[in-house]
N, C-alpha and C positions, 0 to 999 in steps of 0.2 A: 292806533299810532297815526299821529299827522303824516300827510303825505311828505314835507317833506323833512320832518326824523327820519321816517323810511327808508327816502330815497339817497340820504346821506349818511346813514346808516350800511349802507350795502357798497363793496369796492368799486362797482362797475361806475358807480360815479366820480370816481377817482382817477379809474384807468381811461373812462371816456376819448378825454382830452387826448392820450395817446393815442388809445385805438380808431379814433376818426382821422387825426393825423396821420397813420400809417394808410389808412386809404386812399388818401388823397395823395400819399404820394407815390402810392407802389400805382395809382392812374396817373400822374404825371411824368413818372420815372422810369415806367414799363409801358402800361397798357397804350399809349398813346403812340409810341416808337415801334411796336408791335402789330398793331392794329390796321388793315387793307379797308376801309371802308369800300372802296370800289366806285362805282357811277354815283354819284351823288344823289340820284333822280330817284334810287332804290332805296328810299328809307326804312328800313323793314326794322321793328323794334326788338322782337325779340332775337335778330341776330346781333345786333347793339349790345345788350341783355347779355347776352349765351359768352359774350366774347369779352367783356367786364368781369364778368365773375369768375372768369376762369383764373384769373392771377387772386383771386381777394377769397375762396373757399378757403383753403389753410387758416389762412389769419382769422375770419371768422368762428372757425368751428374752435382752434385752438382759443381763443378770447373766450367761448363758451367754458367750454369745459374748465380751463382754470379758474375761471369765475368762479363755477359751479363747485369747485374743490372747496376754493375759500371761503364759498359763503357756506358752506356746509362745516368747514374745521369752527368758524365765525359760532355758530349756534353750538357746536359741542364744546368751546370753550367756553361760553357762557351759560351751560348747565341748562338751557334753554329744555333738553329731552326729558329734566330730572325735574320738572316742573309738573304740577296738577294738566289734568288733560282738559285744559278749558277750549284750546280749540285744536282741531284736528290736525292729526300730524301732514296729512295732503297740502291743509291750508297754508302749517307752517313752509313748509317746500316752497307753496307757490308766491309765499310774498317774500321769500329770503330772492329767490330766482326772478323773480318780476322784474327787476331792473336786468340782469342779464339777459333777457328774452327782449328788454327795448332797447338796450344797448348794440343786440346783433343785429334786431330789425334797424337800427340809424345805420349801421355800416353796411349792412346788404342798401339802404333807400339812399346812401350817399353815395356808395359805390355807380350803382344805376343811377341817381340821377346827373351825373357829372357825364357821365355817356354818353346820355342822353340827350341832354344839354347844348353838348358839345356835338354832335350832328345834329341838331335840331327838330327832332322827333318828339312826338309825344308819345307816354308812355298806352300800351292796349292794354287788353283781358290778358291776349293771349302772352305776352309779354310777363306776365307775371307768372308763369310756372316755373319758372327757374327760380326766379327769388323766394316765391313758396317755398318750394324744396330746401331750399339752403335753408331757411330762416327755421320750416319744421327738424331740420337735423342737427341746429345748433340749438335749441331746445333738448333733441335728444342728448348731443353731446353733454348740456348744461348739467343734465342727471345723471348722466355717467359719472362726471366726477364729483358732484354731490354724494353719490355714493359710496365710492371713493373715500371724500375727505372725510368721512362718516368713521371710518377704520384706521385710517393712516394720516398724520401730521401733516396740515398743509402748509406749512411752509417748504413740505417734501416734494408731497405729489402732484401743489398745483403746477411749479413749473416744470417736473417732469412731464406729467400728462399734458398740456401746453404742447413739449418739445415733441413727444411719439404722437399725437394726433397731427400735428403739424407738417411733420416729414413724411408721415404714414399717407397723408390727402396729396400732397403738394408731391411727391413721388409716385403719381397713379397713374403718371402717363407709362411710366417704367415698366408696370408689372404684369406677369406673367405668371399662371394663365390668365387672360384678358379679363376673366370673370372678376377680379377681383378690383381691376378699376373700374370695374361697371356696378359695385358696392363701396367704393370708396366716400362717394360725397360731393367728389366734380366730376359737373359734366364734362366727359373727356371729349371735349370736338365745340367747335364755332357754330350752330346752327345755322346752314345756308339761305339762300333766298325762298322765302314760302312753304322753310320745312319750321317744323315744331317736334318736341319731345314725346314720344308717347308714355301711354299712364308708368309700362313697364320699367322706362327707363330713369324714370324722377322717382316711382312705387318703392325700385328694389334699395336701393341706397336707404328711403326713409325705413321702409321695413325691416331693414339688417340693422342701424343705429336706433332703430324705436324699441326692438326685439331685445338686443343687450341692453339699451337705458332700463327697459321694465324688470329684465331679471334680476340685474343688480339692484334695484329697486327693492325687488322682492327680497333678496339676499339679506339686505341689509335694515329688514325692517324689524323692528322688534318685536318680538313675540315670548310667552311666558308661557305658554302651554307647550311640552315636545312635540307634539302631534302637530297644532297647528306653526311650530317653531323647522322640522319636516316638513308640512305641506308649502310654505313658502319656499324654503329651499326648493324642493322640488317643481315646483311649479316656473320658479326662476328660473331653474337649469333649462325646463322643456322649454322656455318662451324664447331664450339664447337659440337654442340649439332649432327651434322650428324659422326660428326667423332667419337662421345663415342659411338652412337649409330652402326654406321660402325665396331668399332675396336670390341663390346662386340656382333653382332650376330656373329664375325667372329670366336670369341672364347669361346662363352656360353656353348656350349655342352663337350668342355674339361674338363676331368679330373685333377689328384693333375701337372701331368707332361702335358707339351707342344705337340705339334703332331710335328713328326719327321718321315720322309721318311725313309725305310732302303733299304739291298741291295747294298749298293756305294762301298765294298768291291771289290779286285780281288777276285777269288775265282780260286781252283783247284780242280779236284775232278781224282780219279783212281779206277777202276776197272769198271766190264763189268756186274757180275754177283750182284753183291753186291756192286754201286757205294756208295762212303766216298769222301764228298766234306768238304776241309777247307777253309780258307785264305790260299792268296798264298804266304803269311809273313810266315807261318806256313806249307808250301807245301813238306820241306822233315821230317816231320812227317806221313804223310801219307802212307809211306810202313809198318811203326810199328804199326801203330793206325788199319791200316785195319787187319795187321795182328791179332791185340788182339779181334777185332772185331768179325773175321771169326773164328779163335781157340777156343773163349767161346761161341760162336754160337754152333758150332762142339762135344764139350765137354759137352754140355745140352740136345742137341740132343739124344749123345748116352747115356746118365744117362738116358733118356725116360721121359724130359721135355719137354712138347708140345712148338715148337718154330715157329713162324711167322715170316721169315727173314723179313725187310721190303725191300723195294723197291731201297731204297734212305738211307745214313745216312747225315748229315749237323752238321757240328758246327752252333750252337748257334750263333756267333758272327756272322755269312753271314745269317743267316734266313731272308726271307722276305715274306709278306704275312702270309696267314692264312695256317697252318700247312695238306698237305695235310694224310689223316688215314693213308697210308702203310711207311712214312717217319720218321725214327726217327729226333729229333733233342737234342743233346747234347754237352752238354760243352767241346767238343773234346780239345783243346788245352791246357785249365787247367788239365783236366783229365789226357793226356798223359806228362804233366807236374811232376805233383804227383804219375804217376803212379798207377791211380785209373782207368784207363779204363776196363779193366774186370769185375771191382766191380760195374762199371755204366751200362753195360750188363746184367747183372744179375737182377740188380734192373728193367732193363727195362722189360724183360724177364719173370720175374717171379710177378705173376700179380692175388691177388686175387679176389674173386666174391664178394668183401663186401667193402665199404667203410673204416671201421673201424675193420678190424680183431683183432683176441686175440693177446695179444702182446706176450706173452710167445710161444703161438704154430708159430706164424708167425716168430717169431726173430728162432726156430728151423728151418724151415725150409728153410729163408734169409740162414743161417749157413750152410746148406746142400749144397742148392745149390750152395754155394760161396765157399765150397771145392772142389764139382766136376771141377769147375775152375780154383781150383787150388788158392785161393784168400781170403778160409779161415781166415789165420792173418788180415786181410786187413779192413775184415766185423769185425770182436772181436775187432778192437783195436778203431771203429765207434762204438760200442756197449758199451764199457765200460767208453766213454764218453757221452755218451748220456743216459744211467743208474746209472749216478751221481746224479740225481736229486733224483730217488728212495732211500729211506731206506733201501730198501731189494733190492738193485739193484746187491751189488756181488754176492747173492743167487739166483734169477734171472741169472744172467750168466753163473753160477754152473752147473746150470739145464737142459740151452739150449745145453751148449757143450754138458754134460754127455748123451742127447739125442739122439744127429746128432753123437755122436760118434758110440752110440749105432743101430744108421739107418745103418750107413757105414758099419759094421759087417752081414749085410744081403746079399743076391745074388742081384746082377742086377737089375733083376725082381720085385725083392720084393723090392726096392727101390724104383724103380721104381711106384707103387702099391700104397708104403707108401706116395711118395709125389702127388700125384693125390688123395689120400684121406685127407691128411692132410692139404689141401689146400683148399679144403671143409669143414675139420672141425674146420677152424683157425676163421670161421665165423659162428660158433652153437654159442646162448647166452652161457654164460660164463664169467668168470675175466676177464679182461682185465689189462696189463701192459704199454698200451700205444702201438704207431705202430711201424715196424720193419722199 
Protein backbone atom coordinates (compact mmCIF):
# COMPACT_ATOMS: atom_id res chain seq x y z
CA UNK A 1 0.00 0.00 0.00
CA UNK A 2 1.27 3.51 -1.04
CA UNK A 3 2.07 5.63 1.87
CA UNK A 4 -0.34 7.73 1.23
CA UNK A 5 -3.56 5.35 0.57
CA UNK A 6 -2.34 4.44 4.13
CA UNK A 7 -2.28 7.30 5.63
CA UNK A 8 -5.66 8.43 4.41
CA UNK A 9 -6.97 5.51 4.85
CA UNK A 10 -6.70 5.64 8.67
CA UNK A 11 -9.07 8.31 10.86
CA UNK A 12 -6.25 9.85 12.61
CA UNK A 13 -5.72 11.94 9.47
CA UNK A 14 -9.00 13.07 9.63
CA UNK A 15 -9.27 13.99 13.24
CA UNK A 16 -5.58 15.47 12.98
CA UNK A 17 -6.78 18.92 12.15
CA UNK A 18 -9.00 18.80 15.39
CA UNK A 19 -6.64 17.19 17.64
CA UNK A 20 -3.76 19.61 17.00
CA UNK A 21 -6.29 22.42 17.45
CA UNK A 22 -7.30 21.36 20.67
CA UNK A 23 -3.77 21.80 21.65
CA UNK A 24 -3.06 24.77 20.82
CA UNK A 25 -5.73 26.02 22.53
CA UNK A 26 -6.15 24.28 25.72
CA UNK A 27 -1.95 26.26 25.66
CA UNK A 28 -3.37 29.34 24.80
CA UNK A 29 -6.59 29.05 26.90
CA UNK A 30 -5.14 27.39 30.06
CA UNK A 31 -1.57 26.52 30.23
CA UNK A 32 -0.50 30.04 29.67
CA UNK A 33 -2.92 31.75 32.35
CA UNK A 34 -1.79 28.97 34.62
CA UNK A 35 1.67 28.82 34.28
CA UNK A 36 4.52 30.81 37.03
CA UNK A 37 7.58 30.73 34.93
CA UNK A 38 9.39 32.49 37.68
CA UNK A 39 13.05 34.53 37.23
CA UNK A 40 13.50 34.28 33.80
CA UNK A 41 17.24 33.71 34.05
CA UNK A 42 16.06 29.83 35.13
CA UNK A 43 15.30 28.30 31.93
CA UNK A 44 15.13 24.79 32.99
CA UNK A 45 13.41 22.69 30.21
CA UNK A 46 12.11 19.89 31.51
CA UNK A 47 10.12 22.16 34.10
CA UNK A 48 8.64 23.79 30.84
CA UNK A 49 7.99 20.09 29.73
CA UNK A 50 6.57 18.66 33.14
CA UNK A 51 4.10 21.81 33.44
CA UNK A 52 2.74 21.68 29.39
CA UNK A 53 1.67 18.24 29.57
CA UNK A 54 0.03 18.24 32.51
CA UNK A 55 -3.33 19.96 30.90
CA UNK A 56 -2.78 17.95 27.31
CA UNK A 57 -2.29 13.88 29.04
CA UNK A 58 -6.21 13.42 28.80
CA UNK A 59 -6.66 14.71 25.48
CA UNK A 60 -3.74 12.60 24.17
CA UNK A 61 -4.29 9.33 25.67
CA UNK A 62 -8.15 9.73 24.93
CA UNK A 63 -7.30 10.58 20.89
CA UNK A 64 -5.28 7.24 21.29
CA UNK A 65 -7.44 5.05 22.30
CA UNK A 66 -10.41 6.13 20.25
CA UNK A 67 -8.32 6.03 17.46
CA UNK A 68 -7.33 2.61 18.35
CA UNK A 69 -11.21 1.58 18.77
CA UNK A 70 -11.85 2.69 15.27
CA UNK A 71 -9.15 1.54 13.40
CA UNK A 72 -9.57 -1.70 14.80
CA UNK A 73 -13.88 -1.87 14.25
CA UNK A 74 -12.23 -0.25 10.41
CA UNK A 75 -10.40 -3.70 9.71
CA UNK A 76 -13.34 -5.98 11.31
CA UNK A 77 -15.64 -4.38 9.06
CA UNK A 78 -13.81 -4.82 6.19
CA UNK A 79 -13.40 -8.63 6.70
CA UNK A 80 -9.77 -7.68 6.79
CA UNK A 81 -9.15 -10.93 9.75
CA UNK A 82 -11.20 -13.37 7.12
CA UNK A 83 -8.51 -12.99 4.71
CA UNK A 84 -5.47 -15.53 3.79
CA UNK A 85 -2.58 -14.90 6.28
CA UNK A 86 -0.28 -13.27 3.77
CA UNK A 87 0.95 -10.93 6.46
CA UNK A 88 1.05 -11.12 10.05
CA UNK A 89 -1.55 -10.20 12.14
CA UNK A 90 1.25 -7.88 14.56
CA UNK A 91 1.94 -6.31 11.10
CA UNK A 92 -1.50 -5.77 10.54
CA UNK A 93 -2.01 -3.92 14.07
CA UNK A 94 0.87 -1.98 13.47
CA UNK A 95 0.23 -0.22 10.07
CA UNK A 96 -3.67 0.26 10.94
CA UNK A 97 -2.01 2.16 14.39
CA UNK A 98 0.84 3.74 12.68
CA UNK A 99 -0.73 6.94 12.11
CA UNK A 100 -2.30 7.02 15.66
CA UNK A 101 1.20 6.51 17.15
CA UNK A 102 2.33 9.90 14.87
CA UNK A 103 -0.67 11.58 15.35
CA UNK A 104 -0.02 11.55 19.54
CA UNK A 105 3.68 11.93 18.85
CA UNK A 106 2.53 15.70 16.81
CA UNK A 107 0.37 16.50 19.84
CA UNK A 108 2.81 15.59 22.66
CA UNK A 109 5.96 17.68 19.98
CA UNK A 110 3.25 20.52 19.54
CA UNK A 111 2.24 20.69 22.83
CA UNK A 112 6.17 21.13 24.04
CA UNK A 113 7.18 22.95 21.44
CA UNK A 114 4.77 25.94 21.94
CA UNK A 115 6.24 25.95 25.58
CA UNK A 116 9.09 25.88 24.68
CA UNK A 117 9.00 28.37 22.30
CA UNK A 118 7.29 30.64 24.11
CA UNK A 119 10.26 30.86 27.10
CA UNK A 120 12.76 30.42 24.82
CA UNK A 121 14.43 27.40 25.71
CA UNK A 122 15.80 24.69 23.78
CA UNK A 123 14.66 21.60 24.08
CA UNK A 124 17.48 18.66 26.23
CA UNK A 125 17.90 14.87 26.68
CA UNK A 126 16.71 15.29 29.79
CA UNK A 127 13.60 17.24 28.85
CA UNK A 128 12.27 14.41 27.11
CA UNK A 129 11.11 11.81 29.58
CA UNK A 130 8.07 13.11 30.09
CA UNK A 131 7.14 13.31 26.53
CA UNK A 132 8.59 9.61 26.18
CA UNK A 133 6.30 8.42 28.80
CA UNK A 134 3.22 9.97 27.32
CA UNK A 135 3.73 9.15 23.89
CA UNK A 136 4.73 5.16 25.11
CA UNK A 137 1.34 5.11 27.08
CA UNK A 138 -0.67 6.49 24.19
CA UNK A 139 0.67 3.70 22.14
CA UNK A 140 -0.44 1.51 25.06
CA UNK A 141 -3.82 3.11 25.22
CA UNK A 142 -4.01 2.82 21.16
CA UNK A 143 -4.18 -1.19 21.91
CA UNK A 144 -6.43 -1.06 24.40
CA UNK A 145 -8.89 0.02 22.39
CA UNK A 146 -7.97 -1.81 19.49
CA UNK A 147 -8.84 -4.45 21.39
CA UNK A 148 -11.74 -3.32 22.38
CA UNK A 149 -13.08 -2.38 18.91
CA UNK A 150 -12.16 -5.98 18.00
CA UNK A 151 -15.55 -7.27 20.26
CA UNK A 152 -17.70 -4.27 20.41
CA UNK A 153 -19.16 -1.75 17.61
CA UNK A 154 -17.08 1.21 17.36
CA UNK A 155 -19.27 3.49 16.69
CA UNK A 156 -19.94 2.48 20.55
CA UNK A 157 -17.01 2.12 22.31
CA UNK A 158 -14.71 4.61 20.50
CA UNK A 159 -16.27 7.45 22.18
CA UNK A 160 -17.11 5.85 25.27
CA UNK A 161 -13.50 4.72 25.89
CA UNK A 162 -12.38 8.34 24.69
CA UNK A 163 -14.91 9.75 27.45
CA UNK A 164 -13.57 6.95 30.78
CA UNK A 165 -9.97 7.40 29.69
CA UNK A 166 -10.39 11.03 29.57
CA UNK A 167 -12.00 11.63 32.95
CA UNK A 168 -10.22 8.58 34.49
CA UNK A 169 -6.42 10.77 33.59
CA UNK A 170 -7.65 14.19 33.76
CA UNK A 171 -9.30 13.44 37.53
CA UNK A 172 -5.89 11.95 39.01
CA UNK A 173 -5.22 14.83 40.77
CA UNK A 174 -8.42 13.69 42.91
CA UNK A 175 -7.70 10.22 43.74
CA UNK A 176 -7.39 8.41 46.68
CA UNK A 177 -5.31 6.35 47.66
CA UNK A 178 -2.52 8.34 45.98
CA UNK A 179 -1.30 5.08 44.36
CA UNK A 180 -3.59 5.39 41.85
CA UNK A 181 -2.65 8.78 40.47
CA UNK A 182 0.81 7.71 40.47
CA UNK A 183 -0.60 4.93 37.73
CA UNK A 184 -2.76 7.19 36.00
CA UNK A 185 -0.71 8.49 33.08
CA UNK A 186 0.11 12.26 34.38
CA UNK A 187 2.51 13.26 35.97
CA UNK A 188 0.91 14.68 38.89
CA UNK A 189 3.15 17.76 39.94
CA UNK A 190 5.41 20.57 37.91
CA UNK A 191 8.91 19.37 38.03
CA UNK A 192 10.95 21.95 40.06
CA UNK A 193 14.16 23.66 39.29
CA UNK A 194 17.10 20.86 38.69
CA UNK A 195 14.64 18.06 39.83
CA UNK A 196 13.74 15.40 37.15
CA UNK A 197 11.34 12.17 37.17
CA UNK A 198 12.82 9.03 38.44
CA UNK A 199 12.80 5.67 36.20
CA UNK A 200 9.87 4.72 39.08
CA UNK A 201 7.78 7.32 38.62
CA UNK A 202 7.41 7.49 34.42
CA UNK A 203 8.21 2.99 34.85
CA UNK A 204 4.95 2.53 36.78
CA UNK A 205 2.29 4.43 34.73
CA UNK A 206 3.96 2.72 31.34
CA UNK A 207 4.04 -0.68 33.07
CA UNK A 208 0.18 -0.62 34.39
CA UNK A 209 -1.05 0.63 30.64
CA UNK A 210 1.55 -1.69 28.82
CA UNK A 211 0.35 -4.68 31.16
CA UNK A 212 -3.47 -4.29 30.32
CA UNK A 213 -2.68 -3.24 26.41
CA UNK A 214 -0.88 -6.77 26.29
CA UNK A 215 -3.51 -8.75 27.95
CA UNK A 216 -6.25 -7.53 26.13
CA UNK A 217 -4.08 -8.27 23.30
CA UNK A 218 -3.68 -11.57 24.29
CA UNK A 219 -7.53 -11.86 25.13
CA UNK A 220 -8.49 -10.99 21.89
CA UNK A 221 -6.35 -12.84 19.66
CA UNK A 222 -7.49 -15.60 17.89
CA UNK A 223 -6.77 -18.84 18.24
CA UNK A 224 -8.28 -22.24 17.08
CA UNK A 225 -6.78 -24.77 19.17
CA UNK A 226 -8.57 -24.81 23.04
CA UNK A 227 -5.45 -25.17 24.66
CA UNK A 228 -3.65 -22.62 22.99
CA UNK A 229 -7.27 -20.58 22.85
CA UNK A 230 -6.59 -21.12 27.14
CA UNK A 231 -3.05 -20.42 27.24
CA UNK A 232 -3.70 -16.99 25.79
CA UNK A 233 -6.41 -16.22 28.06
CA UNK A 234 -4.42 -17.11 30.72
CA UNK A 235 -1.50 -15.63 29.97
CA UNK A 236 -3.47 -12.22 29.30
CA UNK A 237 -5.09 -12.34 32.67
CA UNK A 238 -1.52 -12.93 34.43
CA UNK A 239 0.16 -10.02 32.38
CA UNK A 240 -3.21 -7.51 33.66
CA UNK A 241 -2.99 -8.78 36.92
CA UNK A 242 1.16 -8.72 37.35
CA UNK A 243 1.40 -5.51 35.90
CA UNK A 244 -1.32 -3.57 38.44
CA UNK A 245 0.34 -5.41 40.85
CA UNK A 246 4.09 -4.28 39.50
CA UNK A 247 3.05 -0.57 38.78
CA UNK A 248 1.14 -0.20 42.69
CA UNK A 249 4.23 -1.89 44.78
CA UNK A 250 6.28 0.38 42.75
CA UNK A 251 4.27 3.37 43.99
CA UNK A 252 2.35 2.34 47.18
CA UNK A 253 4.46 4.15 49.70
CA UNK A 254 4.11 7.68 47.67
CA UNK A 255 2.79 10.45 48.88
CA UNK A 256 0.16 13.28 47.32
CA UNK A 257 3.45 14.22 44.73
CA UNK A 258 5.42 11.69 42.64
CA UNK A 259 9.22 10.98 43.66
CA UNK A 260 11.57 13.18 41.69
CA UNK A 261 15.50 13.08 41.74
CA UNK A 262 16.89 16.51 42.47
CA UNK A 263 20.32 18.00 42.06
CA UNK A 264 20.29 18.18 37.92
CA UNK A 265 21.00 21.96 38.22
CA UNK A 266 24.55 23.81 37.32
CA UNK A 267 25.33 25.18 40.43
CA UNK A 268 28.09 27.99 41.43
CA UNK A 269 29.04 28.56 44.71
CA UNK A 270 32.05 31.63 46.09
CA UNK A 271 33.74 32.17 48.91
CA UNK A 272 36.24 30.32 51.13
CA UNK A 273 35.12 31.20 54.53
CA UNK A 274 31.46 31.41 54.36
CA UNK A 275 30.77 29.28 50.85
CA UNK A 276 26.99 30.72 49.04
CA UNK A 277 26.10 28.27 46.23
CA UNK A 278 23.37 29.30 43.60
CA UNK A 279 22.40 28.09 40.00
CA UNK A 280 24.70 29.18 37.75
CA UNK A 281 21.53 30.82 35.73
CA UNK A 282 21.75 32.95 38.66
CA UNK A 283 25.76 33.09 39.28
CA UNK A 284 26.27 37.00 39.02
CA UNK A 285 24.13 37.36 42.01
CA UNK A 286 26.39 35.99 44.04
CA UNK A 287 28.85 38.89 44.86
CA UNK A 288 25.69 40.73 46.35
CA UNK A 289 23.88 37.87 47.93
CA UNK A 290 27.12 36.85 49.94
CA UNK A 291 27.64 40.23 50.60
CA UNK A 292 24.13 40.77 52.38
CA UNK A 293 24.82 37.59 53.88
CA UNK A 294 28.19 38.40 55.64
CA UNK A 295 27.16 42.32 56.44
CA UNK A 296 23.83 40.96 58.60
CA UNK A 297 25.93 38.24 59.89
CA UNK A 298 28.41 41.06 61.04
CA UNK A 299 25.93 43.48 62.11
CA UNK A 300 24.10 40.77 64.74
CA UNK A 301 27.25 39.96 65.90
CA UNK A 302 28.27 43.25 67.11
CA UNK A 303 24.57 44.12 68.50
CA UNK A 304 25.64 40.83 70.82
CA UNK A 305 23.33 38.37 68.97
CA UNK A 306 24.72 34.85 69.57
CA UNK A 307 25.43 33.82 65.78
CA UNK A 308 26.34 30.33 64.35
CA UNK A 309 27.71 31.20 60.86
CA UNK A 310 26.92 27.93 59.14
CA UNK A 311 29.25 26.15 57.07
CA UNK A 312 27.63 26.21 53.72
CA UNK A 313 24.65 28.53 52.39
CA UNK A 314 22.52 26.90 49.13
CA UNK A 315 19.57 28.11 47.33
CA UNK A 316 16.67 26.17 47.71
CA UNK A 317 16.38 25.53 44.02
CA UNK A 318 19.94 23.25 43.77
CA UNK A 319 19.36 21.50 47.28
CA UNK A 320 19.62 17.78 47.14
CA UNK A 321 19.45 15.26 49.77
CA UNK A 322 18.78 15.63 53.32
CA UNK A 323 19.83 19.02 54.79
CA UNK A 324 22.95 18.63 56.47
CA UNK A 325 22.77 20.86 60.66
CA UNK A 326 25.57 23.56 59.81
CA UNK A 327 24.00 24.37 56.21
CA UNK A 328 21.61 26.86 55.56
CA UNK A 329 19.24 26.58 52.74
CA UNK A 330 17.22 29.41 51.36
CA UNK A 331 15.33 30.92 48.68
CA UNK A 332 18.42 32.75 47.58
CA UNK A 333 17.35 33.85 44.18
CA UNK A 334 13.70 35.11 45.00
CA UNK A 335 15.08 36.77 47.90
CA UNK A 336 17.78 38.75 46.15
CA UNK A 337 15.04 39.39 43.77
CA UNK A 338 12.88 41.21 46.21
CA UNK A 339 15.44 42.42 48.07
CA UNK A 340 14.51 40.56 51.10
CA UNK A 341 17.81 38.82 51.80
CA UNK A 342 18.86 40.41 55.06
CA UNK A 343 15.34 39.92 56.26
CA UNK A 344 15.81 36.05 55.51
CA UNK A 345 19.11 36.32 57.76
CA UNK A 346 17.64 37.40 60.52
CA UNK A 347 14.79 35.24 60.56
CA UNK A 348 17.25 32.56 60.26
CA UNK A 349 19.38 33.97 62.91
CA UNK A 350 17.26 34.69 65.42
CA UNK A 351 15.79 31.51 66.81
CA UNK A 352 13.69 31.00 69.93
CA UNK A 353 13.61 28.26 72.67
CA UNK A 354 9.71 27.54 72.32
CA UNK A 355 7.83 26.36 69.57
CA UNK A 356 5.17 28.85 69.80
CA UNK A 357 6.33 32.10 71.41
CA UNK A 358 4.30 35.38 72.60
CA UNK A 359 3.65 36.94 69.45
CA UNK A 360 3.67 40.50 70.89
CA UNK A 361 7.16 39.99 72.67
CA UNK A 362 8.55 37.96 69.63
CA UNK A 363 7.26 40.29 66.69
CA UNK A 364 9.58 43.10 69.39
CA UNK A 365 12.23 41.59 69.29
CA UNK A 366 11.95 40.25 65.03
CA UNK A 367 11.88 44.30 64.95
CA UNK A 368 15.16 44.85 66.92
CA UNK A 369 16.79 42.65 65.44
CA UNK A 370 15.79 43.60 61.78
CA UNK A 371 17.08 47.16 62.52
CA UNK A 372 20.36 46.46 63.70
CA UNK A 373 20.31 45.15 60.00
CA UNK A 374 19.44 47.83 59.03
CA UNK A 375 15.98 46.15 57.42
CA UNK A 376 13.60 47.51 60.02
CA UNK A 377 10.94 48.87 57.15
CA UNK A 378 11.28 45.55 55.55
CA UNK A 379 10.04 43.37 58.72
CA UNK A 380 6.85 46.29 59.54
CA UNK A 381 5.66 46.38 56.23
CA UNK A 382 5.65 41.88 56.57
CA UNK A 383 3.94 42.79 59.94
CA UNK A 384 1.24 44.81 58.97
CA UNK A 385 0.13 42.49 56.45
CA UNK A 386 0.09 39.70 58.43
CA UNK A 387 -1.72 41.57 61.44
CA UNK A 388 -4.63 42.13 59.01
CA UNK A 389 -6.29 39.26 60.22
CA UNK A 390 -6.13 40.81 64.02
CA UNK A 391 -8.68 43.31 65.29
CA UNK A 392 -6.43 44.90 67.42
CA UNK A 393 -3.67 44.30 64.79
CA UNK A 394 -2.75 48.35 64.29
CA UNK A 395 -2.44 48.36 68.28
CA UNK A 396 -0.31 45.53 68.19
CA UNK A 397 2.07 47.19 65.81
CA UNK A 398 1.92 50.49 67.87
CA UNK A 399 3.32 48.64 70.75
CA UNK A 400 6.04 46.61 69.08
CA UNK A 401 7.72 49.72 67.42
CA UNK A 402 7.08 52.05 70.57
CA UNK A 403 9.19 49.01 72.25
CA UNK A 404 12.35 48.29 69.94
CA UNK A 405 12.29 52.04 69.61
CA UNK A 406 12.62 52.27 73.17
CA UNK A 407 15.42 48.98 73.36
CA UNK A 408 17.54 51.18 70.58
CA UNK A 409 17.73 54.21 73.38
CA UNK A 410 19.82 51.95 75.54
CA UNK A 411 23.79 51.23 75.53
CA UNK A 412 25.12 48.26 73.60
CA UNK A 413 25.29 46.30 76.30
CA UNK A 414 22.13 46.67 77.59
CA UNK A 415 20.72 45.76 74.30
CA UNK A 416 22.43 43.43 74.20
CA UNK A 417 21.10 41.96 77.89
CA UNK A 418 17.75 42.91 76.71
CA UNK A 419 17.55 40.56 73.72
CA UNK A 420 19.08 37.42 75.52
CA UNK A 421 16.54 37.97 78.07
CA UNK A 422 13.64 38.69 75.90
CA UNK A 423 14.02 35.86 73.98
CA UNK A 424 13.57 33.72 77.07
CA UNK A 425 10.82 35.61 77.93
CA UNK A 426 8.84 35.52 74.53
CA UNK A 427 8.14 31.79 75.82
CA UNK A 428 6.94 32.44 79.77
CA UNK A 429 2.87 31.39 79.54
CA UNK A 430 1.28 34.49 78.57
CA UNK A 431 -1.06 36.11 75.57
CA UNK A 432 -0.13 35.20 72.61
CA UNK A 433 -0.63 37.26 69.23
CA UNK A 434 0.31 34.66 67.01
CA UNK A 435 4.20 34.03 65.81
CA UNK A 436 6.57 36.66 64.39
Amino acid sequence: MRFRTWLRASAALWLAPLALALIVLYFYGGHLADYRPGDPRLGYAPRTVSAVLLSVYPLIYATAVALGAWESGRLRRDGVWALGPARSRAGLIAQALAPVWLLAGLMIGLAIGLALVHEGQAPTVASLVLPGMAWALAIAHSLIGFAAGLVLPRIVVAPVLALAVFYAVAAAWSYEPFWLRHISGQYPGELGFGQLPTAASVGAPVLFAGAIALGLTLLTTPVWRPVWRVGCAVAGCLAMLGGTVGAYAMVRDWGHSPSASTGHAQVRCAGDELPVCVPAATAGDLPAVRADIGETLRLLTDAGVPVEPPARVEDRLIAEGERPPDTWRLPLTSLHSADTTQLAVVDTVVVFPCAEPDGTTARTVMLWAAGVAGVADDYLQRQREELLVYQDGAQILDEIVEQAVAVTELSPAEQADWYRNTLAAACAPGESAGGA
